[in-house]
N, CA, C and O of each residue as an XYZ file, in Angstrom:
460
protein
N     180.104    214.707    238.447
C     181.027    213.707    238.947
C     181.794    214.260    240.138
O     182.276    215.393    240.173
N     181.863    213.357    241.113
C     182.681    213.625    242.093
C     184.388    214.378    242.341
O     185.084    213.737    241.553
N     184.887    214.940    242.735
C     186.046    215.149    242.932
C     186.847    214.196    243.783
O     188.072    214.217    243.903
N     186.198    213.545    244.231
C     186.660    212.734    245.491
C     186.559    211.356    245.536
O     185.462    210.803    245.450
N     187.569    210.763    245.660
C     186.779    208.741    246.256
C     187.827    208.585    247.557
O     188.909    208.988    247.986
N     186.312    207.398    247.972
C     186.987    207.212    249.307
C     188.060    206.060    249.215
O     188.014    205.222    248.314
N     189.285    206.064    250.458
C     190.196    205.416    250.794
C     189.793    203.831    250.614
O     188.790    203.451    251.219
N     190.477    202.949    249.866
C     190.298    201.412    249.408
C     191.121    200.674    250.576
O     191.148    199.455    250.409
N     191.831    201.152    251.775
C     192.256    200.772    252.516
C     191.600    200.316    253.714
O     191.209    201.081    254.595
N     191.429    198.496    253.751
C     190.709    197.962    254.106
C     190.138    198.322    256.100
O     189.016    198.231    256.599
N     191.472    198.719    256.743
C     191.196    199.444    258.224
C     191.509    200.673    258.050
O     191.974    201.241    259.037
N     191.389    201.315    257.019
C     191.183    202.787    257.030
C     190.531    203.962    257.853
O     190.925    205.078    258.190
N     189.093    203.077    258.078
C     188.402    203.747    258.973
C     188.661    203.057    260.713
O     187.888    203.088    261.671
N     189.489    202.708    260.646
C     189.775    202.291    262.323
C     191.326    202.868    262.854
O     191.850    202.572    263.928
N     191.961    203.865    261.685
C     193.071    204.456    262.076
C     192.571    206.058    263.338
O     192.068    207.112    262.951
N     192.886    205.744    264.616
C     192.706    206.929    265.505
C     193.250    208.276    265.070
O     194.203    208.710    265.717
N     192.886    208.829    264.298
C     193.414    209.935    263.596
C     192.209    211.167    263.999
O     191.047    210.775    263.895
N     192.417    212.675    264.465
C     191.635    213.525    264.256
C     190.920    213.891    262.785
O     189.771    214.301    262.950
N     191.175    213.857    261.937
C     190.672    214.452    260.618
C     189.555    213.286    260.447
O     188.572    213.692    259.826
N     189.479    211.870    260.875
C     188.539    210.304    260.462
C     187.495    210.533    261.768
O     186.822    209.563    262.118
N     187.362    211.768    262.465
C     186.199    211.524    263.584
C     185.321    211.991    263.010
O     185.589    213.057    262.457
N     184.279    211.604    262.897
C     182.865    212.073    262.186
C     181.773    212.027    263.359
O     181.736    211.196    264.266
N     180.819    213.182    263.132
C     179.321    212.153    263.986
C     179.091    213.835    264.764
O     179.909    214.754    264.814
N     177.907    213.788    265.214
C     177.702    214.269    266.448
C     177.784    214.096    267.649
O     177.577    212.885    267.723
N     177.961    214.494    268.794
C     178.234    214.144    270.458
C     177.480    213.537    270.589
O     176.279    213.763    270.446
N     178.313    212.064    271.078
C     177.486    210.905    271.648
C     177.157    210.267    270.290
O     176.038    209.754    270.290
N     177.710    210.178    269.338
C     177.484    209.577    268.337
C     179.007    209.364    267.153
O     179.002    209.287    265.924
N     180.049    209.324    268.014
C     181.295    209.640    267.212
C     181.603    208.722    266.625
O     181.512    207.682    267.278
N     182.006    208.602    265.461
C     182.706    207.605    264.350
C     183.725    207.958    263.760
O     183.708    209.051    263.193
N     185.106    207.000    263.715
C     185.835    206.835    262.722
C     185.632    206.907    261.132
O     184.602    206.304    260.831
N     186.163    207.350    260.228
C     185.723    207.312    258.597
C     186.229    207.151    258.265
O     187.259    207.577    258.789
N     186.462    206.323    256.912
C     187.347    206.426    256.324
C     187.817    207.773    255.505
O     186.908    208.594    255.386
N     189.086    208.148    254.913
C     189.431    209.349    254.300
C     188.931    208.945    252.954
O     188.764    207.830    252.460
N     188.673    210.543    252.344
C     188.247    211.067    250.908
C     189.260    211.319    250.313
O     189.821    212.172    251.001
N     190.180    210.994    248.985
C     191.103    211.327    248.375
C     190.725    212.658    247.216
O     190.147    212.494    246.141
N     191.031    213.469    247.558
C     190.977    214.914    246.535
C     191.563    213.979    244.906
O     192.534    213.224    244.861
N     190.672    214.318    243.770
C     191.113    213.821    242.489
C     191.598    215.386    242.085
O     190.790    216.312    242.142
N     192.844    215.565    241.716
C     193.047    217.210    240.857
C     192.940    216.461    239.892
O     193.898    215.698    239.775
N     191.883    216.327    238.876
C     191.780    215.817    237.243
C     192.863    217.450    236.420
O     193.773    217.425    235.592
N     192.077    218.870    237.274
C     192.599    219.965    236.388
C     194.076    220.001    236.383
O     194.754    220.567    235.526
N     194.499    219.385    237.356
C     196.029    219.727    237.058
C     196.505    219.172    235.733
O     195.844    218.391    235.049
N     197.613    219.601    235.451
C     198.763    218.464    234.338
C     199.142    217.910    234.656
O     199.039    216.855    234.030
N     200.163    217.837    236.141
C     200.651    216.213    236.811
C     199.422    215.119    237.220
O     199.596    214.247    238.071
N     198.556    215.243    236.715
C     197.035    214.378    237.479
C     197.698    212.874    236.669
O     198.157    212.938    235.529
N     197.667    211.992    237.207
C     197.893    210.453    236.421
C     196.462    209.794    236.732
O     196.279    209.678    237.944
N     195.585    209.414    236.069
C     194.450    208.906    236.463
C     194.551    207.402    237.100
O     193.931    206.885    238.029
N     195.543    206.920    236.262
C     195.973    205.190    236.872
C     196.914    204.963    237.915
O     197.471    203.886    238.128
N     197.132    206.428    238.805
C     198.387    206.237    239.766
C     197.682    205.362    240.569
O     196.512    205.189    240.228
N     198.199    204.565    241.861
C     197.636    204.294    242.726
C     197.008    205.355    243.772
O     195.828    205.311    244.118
N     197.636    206.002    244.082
C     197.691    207.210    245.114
C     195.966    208.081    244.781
O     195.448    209.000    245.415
N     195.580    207.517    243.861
C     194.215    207.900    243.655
C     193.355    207.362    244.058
O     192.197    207.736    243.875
N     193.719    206.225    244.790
C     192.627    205.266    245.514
C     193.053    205.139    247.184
O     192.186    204.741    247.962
N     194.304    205.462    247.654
C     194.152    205.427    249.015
C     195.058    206.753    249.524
O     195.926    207.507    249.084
N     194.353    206.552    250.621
C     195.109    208.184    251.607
C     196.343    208.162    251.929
O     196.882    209.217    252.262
N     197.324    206.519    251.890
C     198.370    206.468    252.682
C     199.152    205.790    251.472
O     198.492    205.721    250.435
N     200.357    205.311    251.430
C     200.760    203.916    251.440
C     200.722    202.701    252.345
O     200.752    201.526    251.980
N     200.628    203.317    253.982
C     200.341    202.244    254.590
C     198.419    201.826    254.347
O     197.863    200.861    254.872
N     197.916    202.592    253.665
C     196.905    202.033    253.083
C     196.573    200.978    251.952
O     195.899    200.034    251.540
N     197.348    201.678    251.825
C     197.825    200.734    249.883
C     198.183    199.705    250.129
O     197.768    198.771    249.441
N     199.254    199.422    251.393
C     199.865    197.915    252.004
C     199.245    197.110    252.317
O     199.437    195.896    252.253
N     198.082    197.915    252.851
C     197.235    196.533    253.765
C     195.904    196.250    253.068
O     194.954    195.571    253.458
N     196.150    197.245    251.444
C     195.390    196.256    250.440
C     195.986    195.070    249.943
O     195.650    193.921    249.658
N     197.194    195.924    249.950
C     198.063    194.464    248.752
C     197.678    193.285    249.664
O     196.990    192.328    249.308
N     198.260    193.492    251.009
C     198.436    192.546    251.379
C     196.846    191.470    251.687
O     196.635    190.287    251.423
N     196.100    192.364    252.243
C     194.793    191.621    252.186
C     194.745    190.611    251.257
O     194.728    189.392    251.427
N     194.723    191.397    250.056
C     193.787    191.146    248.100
C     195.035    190.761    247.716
O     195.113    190.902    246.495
N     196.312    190.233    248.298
C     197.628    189.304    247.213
C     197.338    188.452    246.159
O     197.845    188.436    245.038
N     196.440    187.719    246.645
C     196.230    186.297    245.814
C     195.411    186.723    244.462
O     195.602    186.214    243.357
N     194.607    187.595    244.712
C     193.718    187.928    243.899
C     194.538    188.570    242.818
O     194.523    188.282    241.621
N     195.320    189.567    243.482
C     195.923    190.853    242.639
C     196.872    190.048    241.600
O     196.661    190.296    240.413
N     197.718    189.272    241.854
C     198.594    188.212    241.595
C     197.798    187.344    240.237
O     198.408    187.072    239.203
N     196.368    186.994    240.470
C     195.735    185.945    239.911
C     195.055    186.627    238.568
O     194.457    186.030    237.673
N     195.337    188.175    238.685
C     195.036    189.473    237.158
C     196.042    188.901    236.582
O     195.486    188.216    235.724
N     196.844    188.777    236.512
C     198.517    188.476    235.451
C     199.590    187.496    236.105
O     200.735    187.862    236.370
N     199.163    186.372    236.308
C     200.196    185.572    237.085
C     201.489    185.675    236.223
O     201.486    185.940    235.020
N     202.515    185.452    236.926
C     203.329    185.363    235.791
C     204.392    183.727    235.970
O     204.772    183.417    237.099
N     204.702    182.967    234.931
C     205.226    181.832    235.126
C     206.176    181.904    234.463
O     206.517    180.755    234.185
N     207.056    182.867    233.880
C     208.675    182.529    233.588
C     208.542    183.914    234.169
O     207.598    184.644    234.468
N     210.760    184.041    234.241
C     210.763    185.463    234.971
C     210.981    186.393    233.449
O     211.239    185.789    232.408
N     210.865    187.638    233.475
C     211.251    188.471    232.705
C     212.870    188.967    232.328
O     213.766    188.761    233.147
N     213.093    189.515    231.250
C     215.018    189.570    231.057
C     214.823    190.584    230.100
O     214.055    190.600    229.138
N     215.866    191.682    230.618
C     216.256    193.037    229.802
C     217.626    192.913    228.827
O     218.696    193.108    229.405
N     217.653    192.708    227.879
C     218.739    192.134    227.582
C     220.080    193.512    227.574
O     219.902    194.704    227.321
N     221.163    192.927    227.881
C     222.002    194.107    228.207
C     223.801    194.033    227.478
O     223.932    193.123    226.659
N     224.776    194.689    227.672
C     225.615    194.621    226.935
C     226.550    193.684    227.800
O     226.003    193.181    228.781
N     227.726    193.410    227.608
C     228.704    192.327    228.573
C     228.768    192.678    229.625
O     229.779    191.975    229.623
N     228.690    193.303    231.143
C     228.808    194.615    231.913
C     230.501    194.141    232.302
O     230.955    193.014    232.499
N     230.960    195.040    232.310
C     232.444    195.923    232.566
C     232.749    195.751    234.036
O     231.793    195.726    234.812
N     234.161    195.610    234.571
C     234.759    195.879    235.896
C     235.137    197.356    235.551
O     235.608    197.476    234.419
N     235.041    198.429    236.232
C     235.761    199.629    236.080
C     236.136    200.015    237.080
O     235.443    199.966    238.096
N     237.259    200.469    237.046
C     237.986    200.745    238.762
C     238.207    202.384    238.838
O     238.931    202.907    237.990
N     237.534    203.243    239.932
C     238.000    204.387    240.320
C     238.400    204.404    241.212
O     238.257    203.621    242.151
N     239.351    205.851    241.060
C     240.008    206.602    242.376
C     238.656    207.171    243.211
O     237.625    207.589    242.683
N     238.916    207.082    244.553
C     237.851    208.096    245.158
C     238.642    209.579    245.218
O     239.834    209.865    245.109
N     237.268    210.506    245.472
C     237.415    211.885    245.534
C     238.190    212.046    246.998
O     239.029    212.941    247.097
N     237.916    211.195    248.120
C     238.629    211.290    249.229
C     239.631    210.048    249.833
O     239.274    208.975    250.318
N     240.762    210.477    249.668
C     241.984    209.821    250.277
C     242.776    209.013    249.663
O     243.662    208.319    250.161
N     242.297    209.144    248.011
C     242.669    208.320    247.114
C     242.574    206.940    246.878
O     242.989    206.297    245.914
N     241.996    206.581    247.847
C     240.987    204.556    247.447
C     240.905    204.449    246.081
O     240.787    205.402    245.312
N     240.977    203.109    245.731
C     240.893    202.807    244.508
C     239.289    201.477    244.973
O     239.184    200.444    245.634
N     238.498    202.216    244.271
C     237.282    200.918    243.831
C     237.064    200.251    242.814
O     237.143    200.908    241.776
N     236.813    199.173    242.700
C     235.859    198.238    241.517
C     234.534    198.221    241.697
O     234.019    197.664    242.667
N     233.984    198.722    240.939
C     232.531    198.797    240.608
C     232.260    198.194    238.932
O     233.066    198.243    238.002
N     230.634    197.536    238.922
C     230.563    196.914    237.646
C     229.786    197.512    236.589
O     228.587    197.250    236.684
N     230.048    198.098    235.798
C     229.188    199.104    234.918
C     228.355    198.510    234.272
O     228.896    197.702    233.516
N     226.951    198.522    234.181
C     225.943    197.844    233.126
C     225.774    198.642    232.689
O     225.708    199.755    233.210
N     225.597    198.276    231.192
C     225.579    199.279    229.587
C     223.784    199.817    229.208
O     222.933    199.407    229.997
N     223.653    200.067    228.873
C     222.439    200.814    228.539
C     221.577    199.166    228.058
O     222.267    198.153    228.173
N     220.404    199.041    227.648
C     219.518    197.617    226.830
C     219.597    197.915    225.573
O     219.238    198.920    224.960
N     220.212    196.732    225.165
C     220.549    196.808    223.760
C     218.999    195.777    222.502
O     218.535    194.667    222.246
N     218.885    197.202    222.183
C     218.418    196.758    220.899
C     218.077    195.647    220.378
O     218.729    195.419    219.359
N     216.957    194.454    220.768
C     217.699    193.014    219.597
C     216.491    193.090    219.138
O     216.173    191.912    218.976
N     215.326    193.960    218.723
C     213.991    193.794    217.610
C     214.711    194.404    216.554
O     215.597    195.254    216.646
N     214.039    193.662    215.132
C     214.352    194.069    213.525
C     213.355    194.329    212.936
O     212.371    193.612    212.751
N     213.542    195.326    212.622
C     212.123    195.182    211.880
C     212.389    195.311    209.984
O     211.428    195.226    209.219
């Protein structure tokens, strides 16, 4: 098995970059990039994204290409909700010049499964 897959980033191979020139004289080509897989490491995540393209601006101009599609794996039609505690006004002093702020504290997600 390979160590390597190539970049899923759809103009990948049309970025003017030295390392993407391939070919012999009089025969030069752009390539797309090879992503190194470290499987041996311990930080290796097999489902990161970063395992399929060379950039993030690679990764962007998948999303953006493939939206509809990517979107159309798990549409989603209500929004999602973390449920949380009342959140708090809490007012500090600052460390410089003595200002007083209001800031709003949200509490940790509270618990509401029973089992």
């Amino acid at each position: 098995m390979s160590n390597f897959k190539w970049c899923h980033g759809p103009k990948c191979h049309e970025d003017k970059t030295q390392d993407r020139v391939r070919g012999s004289k009089g025969s030069k080509v752009l390539r797309t990039r090879k992503i190194k897989q470290h499987t041996e490491r311990s930080w290796y995540r097999p489902n990161d994204f970063m395992n399929y393209f060379c950039s993030v601006g690679c990764y962007n101009q998948f999303a953006n290409t493939h939206i509809e599609r990517i979107v159309a794996i798990a549409p989603r039609h209500t929004p999602l909700e973390t449920p949380i505690e009342d959140p708090k006004k809490v007012t500090n002093e600052s460390r410089y010049g003595g200002y007083y702020y209001t800031h709003t504290e949200i509490k940790e997600r509270v618990d509401t499964q029973t089992e």
